[in-house]
C-alpha positions as CSV (number, residue, x, y, z in Angstrom):
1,X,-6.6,13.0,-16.7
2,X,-4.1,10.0,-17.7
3,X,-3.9,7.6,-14.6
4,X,-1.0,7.9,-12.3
5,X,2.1,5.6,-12.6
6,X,1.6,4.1,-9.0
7,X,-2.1,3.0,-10.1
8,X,-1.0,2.0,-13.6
9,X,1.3,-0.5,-11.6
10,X,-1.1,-1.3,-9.5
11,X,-3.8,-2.5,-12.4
12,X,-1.0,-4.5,-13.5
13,X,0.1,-6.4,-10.2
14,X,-3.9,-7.3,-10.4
15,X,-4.1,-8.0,-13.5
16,X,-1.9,-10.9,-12.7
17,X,-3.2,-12.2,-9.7
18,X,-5.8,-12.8,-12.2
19,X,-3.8,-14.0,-14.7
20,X,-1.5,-16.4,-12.6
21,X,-5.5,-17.4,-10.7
22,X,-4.5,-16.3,-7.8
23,X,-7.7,-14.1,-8.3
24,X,-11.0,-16.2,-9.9
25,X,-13.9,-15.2,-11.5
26,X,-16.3,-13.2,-9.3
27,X,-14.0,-12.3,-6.5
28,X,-14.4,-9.5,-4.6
29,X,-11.6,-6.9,-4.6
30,X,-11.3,-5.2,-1.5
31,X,-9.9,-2.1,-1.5
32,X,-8.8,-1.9,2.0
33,X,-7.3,-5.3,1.4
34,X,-5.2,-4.4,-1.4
35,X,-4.5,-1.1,-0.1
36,X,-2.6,-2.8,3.1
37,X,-1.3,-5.5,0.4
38,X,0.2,-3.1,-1.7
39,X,1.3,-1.2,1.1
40,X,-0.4,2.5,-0.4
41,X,-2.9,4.2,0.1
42,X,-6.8,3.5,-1.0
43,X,-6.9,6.6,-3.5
44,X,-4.0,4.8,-6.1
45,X,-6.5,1.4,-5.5
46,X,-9.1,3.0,-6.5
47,X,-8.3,4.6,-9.5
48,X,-6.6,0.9,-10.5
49,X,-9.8,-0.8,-9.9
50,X,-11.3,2.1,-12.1
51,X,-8.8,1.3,-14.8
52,X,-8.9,-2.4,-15.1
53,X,-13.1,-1.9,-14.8
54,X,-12.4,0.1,-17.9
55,X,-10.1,-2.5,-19.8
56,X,-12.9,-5.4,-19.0
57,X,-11.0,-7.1,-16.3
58,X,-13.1,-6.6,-14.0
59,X,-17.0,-5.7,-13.2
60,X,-18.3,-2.9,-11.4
61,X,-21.7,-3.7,-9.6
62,X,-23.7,-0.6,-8.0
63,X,-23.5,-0.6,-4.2
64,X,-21.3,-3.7,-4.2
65,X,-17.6,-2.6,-5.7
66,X,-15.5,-4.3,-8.3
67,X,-15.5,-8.4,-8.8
68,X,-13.6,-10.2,-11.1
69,X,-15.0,-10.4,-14.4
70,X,-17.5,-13.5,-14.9
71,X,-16.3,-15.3,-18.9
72,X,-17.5,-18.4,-18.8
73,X,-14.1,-19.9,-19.9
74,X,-11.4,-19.3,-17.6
75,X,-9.2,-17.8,-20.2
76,X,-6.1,-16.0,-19.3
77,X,-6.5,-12.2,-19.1
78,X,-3.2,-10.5,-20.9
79,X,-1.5,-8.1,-18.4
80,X,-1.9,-4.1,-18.8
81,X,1.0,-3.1,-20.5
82,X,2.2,0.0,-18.2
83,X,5.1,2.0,-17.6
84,X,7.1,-1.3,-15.6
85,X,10.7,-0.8,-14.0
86,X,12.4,-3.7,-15.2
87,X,16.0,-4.4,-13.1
88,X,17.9,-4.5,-17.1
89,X,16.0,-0.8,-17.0
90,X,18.7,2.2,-16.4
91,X,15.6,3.7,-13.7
92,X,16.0,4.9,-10.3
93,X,14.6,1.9,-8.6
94,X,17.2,0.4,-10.0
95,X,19.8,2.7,-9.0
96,X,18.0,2.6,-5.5
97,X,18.0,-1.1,-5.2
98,X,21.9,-1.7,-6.7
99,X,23.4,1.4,-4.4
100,X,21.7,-1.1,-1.4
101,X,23.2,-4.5,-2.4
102,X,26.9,-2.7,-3.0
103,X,26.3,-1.1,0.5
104,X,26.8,2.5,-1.7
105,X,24.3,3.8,1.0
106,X,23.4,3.5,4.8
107,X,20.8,1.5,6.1
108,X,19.0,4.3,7.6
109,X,18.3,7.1,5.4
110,X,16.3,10.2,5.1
111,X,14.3,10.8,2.2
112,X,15.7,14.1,1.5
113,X,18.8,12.2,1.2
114,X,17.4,9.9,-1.1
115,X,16.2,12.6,-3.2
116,X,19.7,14.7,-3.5
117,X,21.0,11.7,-5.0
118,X,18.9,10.4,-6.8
119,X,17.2,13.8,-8.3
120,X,13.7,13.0,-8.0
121,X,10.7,14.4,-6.8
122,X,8.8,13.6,-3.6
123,X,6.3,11.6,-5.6
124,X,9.0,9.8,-7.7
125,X,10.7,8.9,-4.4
126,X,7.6,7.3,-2.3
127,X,6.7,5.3,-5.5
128,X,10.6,3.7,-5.2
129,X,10.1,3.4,-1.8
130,X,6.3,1.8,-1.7
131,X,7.8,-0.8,-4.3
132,X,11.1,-1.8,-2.3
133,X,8.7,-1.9,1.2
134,X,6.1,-4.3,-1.0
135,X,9.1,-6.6,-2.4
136,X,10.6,-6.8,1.7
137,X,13.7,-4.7,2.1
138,X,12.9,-1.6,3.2
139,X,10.8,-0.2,5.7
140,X,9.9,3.2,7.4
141,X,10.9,4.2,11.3
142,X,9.2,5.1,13.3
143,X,8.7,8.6,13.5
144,X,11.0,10.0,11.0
145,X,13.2,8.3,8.0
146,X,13.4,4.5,6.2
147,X,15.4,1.4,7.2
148,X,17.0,-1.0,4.6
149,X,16.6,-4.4,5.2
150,X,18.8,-7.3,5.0
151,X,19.0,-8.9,1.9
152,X,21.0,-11.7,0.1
153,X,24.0,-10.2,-1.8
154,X,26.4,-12.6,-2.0
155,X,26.0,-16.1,-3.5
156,X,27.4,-17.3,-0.5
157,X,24.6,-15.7,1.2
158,X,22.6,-17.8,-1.1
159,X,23.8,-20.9,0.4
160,X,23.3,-20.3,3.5
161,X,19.5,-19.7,2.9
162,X,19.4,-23.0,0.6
163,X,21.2,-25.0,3.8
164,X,18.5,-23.1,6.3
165,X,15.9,-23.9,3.9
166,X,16.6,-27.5,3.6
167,X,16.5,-27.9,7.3
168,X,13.2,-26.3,8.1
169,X,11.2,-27.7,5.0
170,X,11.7,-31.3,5.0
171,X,11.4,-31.2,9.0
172,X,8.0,-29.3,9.2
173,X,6.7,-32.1,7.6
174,X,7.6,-34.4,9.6
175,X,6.0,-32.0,12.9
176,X,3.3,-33.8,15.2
177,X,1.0,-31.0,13.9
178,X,1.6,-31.4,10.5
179,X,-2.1,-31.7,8.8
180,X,-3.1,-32.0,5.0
181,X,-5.0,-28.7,4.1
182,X,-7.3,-29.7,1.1
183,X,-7.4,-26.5,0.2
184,X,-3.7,-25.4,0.0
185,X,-3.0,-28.8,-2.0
186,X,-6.1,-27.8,-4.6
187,X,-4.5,-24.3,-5.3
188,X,-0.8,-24.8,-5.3
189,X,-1.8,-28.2,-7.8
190,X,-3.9,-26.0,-10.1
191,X,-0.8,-22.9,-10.0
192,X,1.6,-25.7,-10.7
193,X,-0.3,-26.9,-13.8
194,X,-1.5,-23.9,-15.0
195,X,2.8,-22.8,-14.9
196,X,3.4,-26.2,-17.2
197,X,0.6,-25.2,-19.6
198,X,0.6,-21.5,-19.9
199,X,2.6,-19.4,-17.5
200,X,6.1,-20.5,-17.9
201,X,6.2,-18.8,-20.9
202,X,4.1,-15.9,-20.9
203,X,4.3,-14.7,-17.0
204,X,7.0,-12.3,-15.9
205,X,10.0,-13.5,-13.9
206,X,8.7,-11.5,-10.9
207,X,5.5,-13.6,-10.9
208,X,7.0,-16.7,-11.7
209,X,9.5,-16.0,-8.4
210,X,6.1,-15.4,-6.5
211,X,4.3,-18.6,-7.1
212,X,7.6,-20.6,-6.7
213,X,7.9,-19.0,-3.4
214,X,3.7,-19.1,-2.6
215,X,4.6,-23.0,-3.0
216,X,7.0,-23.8,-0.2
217,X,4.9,-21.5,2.2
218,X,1.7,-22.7,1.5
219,X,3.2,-26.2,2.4
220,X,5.0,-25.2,5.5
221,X,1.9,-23.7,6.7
222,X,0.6,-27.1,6.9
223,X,3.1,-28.0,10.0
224,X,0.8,-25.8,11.9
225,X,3.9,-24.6,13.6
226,X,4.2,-20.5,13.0
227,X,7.7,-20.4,13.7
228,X,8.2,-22.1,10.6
229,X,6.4,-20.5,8.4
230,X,7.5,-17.1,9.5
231,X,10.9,-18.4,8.9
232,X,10.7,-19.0,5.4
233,X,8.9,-15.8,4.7
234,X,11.4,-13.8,6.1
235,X,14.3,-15.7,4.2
236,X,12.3,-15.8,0.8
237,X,12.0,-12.1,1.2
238,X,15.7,-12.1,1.8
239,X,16.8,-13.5,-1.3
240,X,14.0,-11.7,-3.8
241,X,16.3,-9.0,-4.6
242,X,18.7,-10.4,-6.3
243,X,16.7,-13.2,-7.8
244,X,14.9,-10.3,-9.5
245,X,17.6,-9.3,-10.9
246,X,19.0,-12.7,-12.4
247,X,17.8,-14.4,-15.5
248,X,15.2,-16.9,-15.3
249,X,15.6,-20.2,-16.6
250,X,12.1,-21.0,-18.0
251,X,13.1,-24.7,-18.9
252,X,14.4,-25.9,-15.6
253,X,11.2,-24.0,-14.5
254,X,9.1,-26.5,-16.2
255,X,11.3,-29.2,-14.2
256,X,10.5,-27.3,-10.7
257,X,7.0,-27.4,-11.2
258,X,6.5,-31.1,-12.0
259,X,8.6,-31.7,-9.0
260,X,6.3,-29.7,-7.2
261,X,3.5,-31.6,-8.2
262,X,5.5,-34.9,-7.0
263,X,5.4,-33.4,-3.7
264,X,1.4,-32.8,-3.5
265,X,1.1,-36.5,-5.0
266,X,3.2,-37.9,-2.2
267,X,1.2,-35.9,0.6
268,X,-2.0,-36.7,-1.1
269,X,-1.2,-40.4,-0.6
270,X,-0.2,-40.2,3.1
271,X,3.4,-40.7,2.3
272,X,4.9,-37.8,4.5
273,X,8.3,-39.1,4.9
274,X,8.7,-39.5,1.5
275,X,7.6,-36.0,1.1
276,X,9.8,-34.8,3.6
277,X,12.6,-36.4,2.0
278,X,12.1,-35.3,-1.4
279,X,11.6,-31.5,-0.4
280,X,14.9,-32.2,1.0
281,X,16.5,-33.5,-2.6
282,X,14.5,-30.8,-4.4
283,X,15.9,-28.0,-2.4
284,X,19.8,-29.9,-2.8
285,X,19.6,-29.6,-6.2
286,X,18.6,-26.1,-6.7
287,X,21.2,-25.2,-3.6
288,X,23.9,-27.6,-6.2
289,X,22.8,-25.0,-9.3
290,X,22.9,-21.6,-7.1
291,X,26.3,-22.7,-5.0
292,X,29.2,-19.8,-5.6
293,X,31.2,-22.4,-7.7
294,X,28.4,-23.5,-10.2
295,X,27.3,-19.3,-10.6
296,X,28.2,-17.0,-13.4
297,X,28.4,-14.0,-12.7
298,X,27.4,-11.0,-15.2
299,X,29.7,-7.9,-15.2
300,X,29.6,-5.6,-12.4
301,X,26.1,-5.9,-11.5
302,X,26.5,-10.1,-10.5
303,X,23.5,-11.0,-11.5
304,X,22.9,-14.6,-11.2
305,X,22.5,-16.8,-14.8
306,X,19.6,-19.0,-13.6
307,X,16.7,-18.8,-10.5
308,X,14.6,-21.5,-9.0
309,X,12.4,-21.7,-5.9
């Protein structure tokens, strides 16, 4: 029996946690853990696990469960080419998530409602649904129906999380807790270098967005204030939408990430204020490329030319 869509996506989204390292050689996948990541059930996990086991991404050991494949080398595992739902893609997700940033439907909804208009099955519909709770702007109710979150539509919208974000990132820095987490420096350093050698280039956007994002809340995490953090998590989410739908710009990309590596070097060395103030000039220029005036807008969909984290 050919392997569902939902799992098919699944092995993907894996297959570039691997790719991008977020994954390493002999971890242990979890099914549980990726079940409550991917917010489905274990049965889809499961059978995604199965397929990638299949294609030689991972290793199935008797009694023990799946583990990323041991090779000796490192080398970049090539995602599963699967049936993706690309923004540019005329596909209901699409619909779904363009209807919600032109406020063409309620934030509440029933999901019979959701599948009059768009004309899918029940199936169809929790896959849409499962994919726009995983990427932060929906979510069900309690008891009966789904929510739509707030989301940035408007680049003015954009601004305003660019002028929040350079408030709160410079300054949890510069909080009494603040504390250098070897660990968080290691990984974001080796993500950072790994995007200048190989993943710029061959990554999807939606990654790319990811581990620009995974960047500025790893470091806040290091104020050891949880306000902050849960801040910027909520705004990143915020803005995802309609930075998925935008272009990226895979040069200036290469800029961000040596920028971010300016950043570790400065923490590394004990210079925090200096950190502190370059987050601040980082986060000013993006806000400078991504301000109403310096946007072009696309047609009726207004998609963004250009993204940065």
């Amino acid at each position: 029996m050919p392997a569902s869509p939902l799992a098919r996506n699944i092995a993907n989204e894996i297959t570039l946690l691997v790719s991008s390292g977020e994954l390493s050689a002999g971890d242990h996948l979890k099914t549980q853990s990726l079940a409550d990541k991917f917010g489905v059930s274990r049965s889809p996990v499961r059978e995604a696990l199965q397929i990638l086991s299949d294609q030689g991404v991972l290793e199935q050991k008797e009694n023990r469960g799946f583990f990323v494949r041991e090779n000796g080398q490192q080398s970049v595992v090539e995602p599963i080419q699967v049936e993706a739902q690309p923004f540019e893609a005329a596909n209901d997700y699409q619909r779904l998530a363009e209807d919600w940033l032109t406020e063409s439907i309620p934030a509440e909804v029933t999901e019979q409602m959701l599948r009059d208009r768009y004309h899918v099955t029940k199936a169809e519909l929790n896959d849409m649904l499962m994919r726009a709770s995983r990427e932060g702007w929906a979510e069900r109710k309690q008891g009966y129906g789904w929510r739509f979150l707030p989301v940035a539509k408007t680049p003015e919208a954009f601004e305003q999380i660019y002028r929040f974000r350079m408030l709160i990132e410079p300054a949890a820095m510069l909080e009494p807790g603040f504390m250098l987490d070897r660990k968080i420096i290691d990984e974001q350093r080796r993500i950072q270098n790994r995007m200048l050698e190989t993943d710029i280039e061959r990554l999807p956007a939606e990654r790319l967005l990811h581990n620009g994002s995974l960047f500025h809340e790893e470091l806040i995490r290091m104020s050891n204030n949880p306000f902050f953090h849960m801040a910027l998590v909520r705004v990143n989410l915020m803005r995802r939408l309609m930075e998925y739908r935008s272009r990226v710009d895979r040069t200036r990309l290469v800029v961000q990430c040596q920028e971010h590596l300016q950043i570790l070097d400065l923490l590394e060395r004990g210079e925090v204020v200096e950190a502190s103030y370059f987050m601040r000039r980082h986060l000013s220029g993006a806000l400078l490329r991504k301000s109403p005036i310096a946007w072009s807008w696309s047609g009726k969909n207004h998609s963004p030319e250009m993204v940065e984290n």
